[in-house]
C-alpha positions as CSV (number, residue, x, y, z in Angstrom):
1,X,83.1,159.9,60.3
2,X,79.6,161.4,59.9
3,X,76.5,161.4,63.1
4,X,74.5,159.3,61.7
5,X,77.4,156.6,60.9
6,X,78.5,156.8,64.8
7,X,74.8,156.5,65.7
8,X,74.2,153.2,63.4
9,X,78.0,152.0,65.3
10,X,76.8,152.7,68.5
11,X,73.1,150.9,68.0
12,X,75.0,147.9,66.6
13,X,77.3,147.8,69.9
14,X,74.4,148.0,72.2
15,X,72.1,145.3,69.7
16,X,76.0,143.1,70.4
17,X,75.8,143.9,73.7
18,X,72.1,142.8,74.3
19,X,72.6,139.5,72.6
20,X,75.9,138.6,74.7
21,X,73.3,138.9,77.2
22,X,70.9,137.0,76.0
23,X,73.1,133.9,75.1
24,X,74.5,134.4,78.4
25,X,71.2,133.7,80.4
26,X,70.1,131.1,77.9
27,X,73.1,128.7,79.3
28,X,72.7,128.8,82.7
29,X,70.9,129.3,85.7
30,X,68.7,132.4,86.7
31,X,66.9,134.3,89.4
32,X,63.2,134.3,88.6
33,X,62.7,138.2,88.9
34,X,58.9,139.0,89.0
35,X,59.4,142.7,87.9
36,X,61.8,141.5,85.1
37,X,60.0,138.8,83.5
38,X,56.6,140.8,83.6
39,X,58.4,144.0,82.0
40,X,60.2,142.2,79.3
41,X,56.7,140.6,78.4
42,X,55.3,143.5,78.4
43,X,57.7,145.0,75.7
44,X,58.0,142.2,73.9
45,X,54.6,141.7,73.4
46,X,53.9,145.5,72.1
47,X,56.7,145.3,69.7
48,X,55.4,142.1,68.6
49,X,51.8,143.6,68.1
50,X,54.0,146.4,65.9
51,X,55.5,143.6,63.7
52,X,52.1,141.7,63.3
53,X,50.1,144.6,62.6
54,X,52.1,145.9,59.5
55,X,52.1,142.3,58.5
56,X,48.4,142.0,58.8
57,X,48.3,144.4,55.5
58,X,49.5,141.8,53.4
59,X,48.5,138.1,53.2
60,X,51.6,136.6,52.2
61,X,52.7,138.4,55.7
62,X,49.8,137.5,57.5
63,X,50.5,134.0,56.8
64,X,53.9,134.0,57.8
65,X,53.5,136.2,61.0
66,X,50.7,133.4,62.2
67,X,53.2,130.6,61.0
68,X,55.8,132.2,63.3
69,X,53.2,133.1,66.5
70,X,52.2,129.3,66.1
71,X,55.6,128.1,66.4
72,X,56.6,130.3,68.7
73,X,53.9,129.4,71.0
74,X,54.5,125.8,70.6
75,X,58.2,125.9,71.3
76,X,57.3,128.0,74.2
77,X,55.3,125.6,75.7
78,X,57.3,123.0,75.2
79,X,60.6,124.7,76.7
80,X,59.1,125.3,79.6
81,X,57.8,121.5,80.4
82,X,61.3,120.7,80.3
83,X,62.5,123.9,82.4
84,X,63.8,123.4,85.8
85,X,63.2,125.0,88.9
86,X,65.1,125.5,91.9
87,X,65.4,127.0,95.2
88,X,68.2,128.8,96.2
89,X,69.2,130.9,99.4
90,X,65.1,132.0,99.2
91,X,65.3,132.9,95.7
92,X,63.5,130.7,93.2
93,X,65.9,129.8,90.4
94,X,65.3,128.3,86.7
95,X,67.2,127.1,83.6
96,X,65.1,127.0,80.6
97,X,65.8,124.6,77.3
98,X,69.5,125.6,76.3
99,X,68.6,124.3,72.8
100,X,65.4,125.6,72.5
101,X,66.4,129.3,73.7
102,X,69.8,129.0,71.9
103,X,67.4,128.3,68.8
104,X,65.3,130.7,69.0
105,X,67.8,133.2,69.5
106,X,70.4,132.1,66.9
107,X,67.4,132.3,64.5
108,X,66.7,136.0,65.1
109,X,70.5,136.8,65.4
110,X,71.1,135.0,61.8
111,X,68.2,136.9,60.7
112,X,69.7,140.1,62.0
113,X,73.0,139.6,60.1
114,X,70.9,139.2,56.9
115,X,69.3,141.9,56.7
116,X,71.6,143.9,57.8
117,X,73.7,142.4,54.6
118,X,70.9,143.3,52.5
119,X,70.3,146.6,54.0
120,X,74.4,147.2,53.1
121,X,74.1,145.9,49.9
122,X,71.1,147.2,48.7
123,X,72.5,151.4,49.6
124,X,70.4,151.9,52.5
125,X,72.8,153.4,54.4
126,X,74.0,155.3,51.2
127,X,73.9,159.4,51.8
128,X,71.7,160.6,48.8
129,X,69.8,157.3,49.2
130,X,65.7,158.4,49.6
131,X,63.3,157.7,52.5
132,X,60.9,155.8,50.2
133,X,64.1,153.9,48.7
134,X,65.2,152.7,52.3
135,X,61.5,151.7,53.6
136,X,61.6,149.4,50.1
137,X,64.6,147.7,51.5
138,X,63.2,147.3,55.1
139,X,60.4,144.9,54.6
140,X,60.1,141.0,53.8
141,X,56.8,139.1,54.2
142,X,58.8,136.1,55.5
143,X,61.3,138.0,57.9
144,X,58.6,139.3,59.6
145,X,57.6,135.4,60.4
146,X,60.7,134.5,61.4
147,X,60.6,137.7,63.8
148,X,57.3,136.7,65.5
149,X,58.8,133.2,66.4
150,X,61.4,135.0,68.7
151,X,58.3,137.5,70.3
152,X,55.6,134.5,70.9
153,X,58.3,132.3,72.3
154,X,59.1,134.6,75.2
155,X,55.8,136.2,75.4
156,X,54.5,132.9,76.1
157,X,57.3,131.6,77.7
158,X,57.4,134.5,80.0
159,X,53.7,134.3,80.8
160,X,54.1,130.4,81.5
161,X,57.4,131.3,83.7
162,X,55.0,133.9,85.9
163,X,52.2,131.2,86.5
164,X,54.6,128.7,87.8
165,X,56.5,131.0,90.3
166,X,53.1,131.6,91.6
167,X,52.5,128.0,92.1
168,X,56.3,127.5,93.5
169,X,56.0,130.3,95.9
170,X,52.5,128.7,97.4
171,X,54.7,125.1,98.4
């Protein structure tokens, strides 16, 4: 087994890994972590600037990646009307939209799997394969979209999270 076949093993574990957690928190209840919540928005929020600016190049893209920011922040906003809030030995506590989040996140997992099927079938991961070769692979104007729904729905969700645990810590 070659590096860079362990490497693309080992990324796909932790990605796994990472979205086990992710369904995990979706279904359940959850400390409202200050720190957490401002950190992951952070991150999220430069990675989806990354995705929207190489979208911005094209207009076919750019129409997509607004499409997705749009819905995004509508689900968002949404999902957290119907979030619940609870206090709990001094923490503060919340359970967001199980179909909303379990949405959002199936739609970036099932997006995942396809490209990563197109990547296979196209020989991107092929030895003698060329850089230029494999960047022609990568993109999709509507991916891209579809990506963009997942950042502006916890970008904004996240953000709408922080301005209510400000108002629950006040009562």
């Amino acid at each position: 087994m070659s590096v860079q076949m362990l490497i693309w093993i080992v990324l796909g574990l932790f990605v796994i890994y990472r979205i086990y957690l992710r369904f995990r928190r979706t279904f359940g209840w959850q400390e409202l972590k200050h720190r957490r919540v401002r950190t992951m928005t952070i991150i999220l929020s430069l990675v989806g600037l990354i995705f929207f600016a190489e979208g911005a190049m094209h207009p076919v893209s750019l129409v997509s990646d607004v499409a997705g920011i749009v819905l995004g922040t509508a689900l968002a906003w949404y999902s957290s009307t119907v979030t619940a809030f609870e206090h709990r030995n001094g923490k503060v506590l919340y359970r967001s939209s199980a179909w909303i989040a379990g949405t959002v996140s199936l739609l970036f997992f099932v997006r995942l799997i396809y490209r990563i099927i197109d990547m296979v079938q196209s020989g991107y991961f092929q030895q003698g394969a060329q850089m230029s070769d494999r960047l022609a692979v990568m993109g999709s104007s509507w991916s891209a979209g579809l990506m963009l729904i997942m950042f502006a729905y916890y970008v904004t969700y996240n953000v709408i999270l922080l301005n209510k645990q400000k108002g629950l810590q006040r009562s």
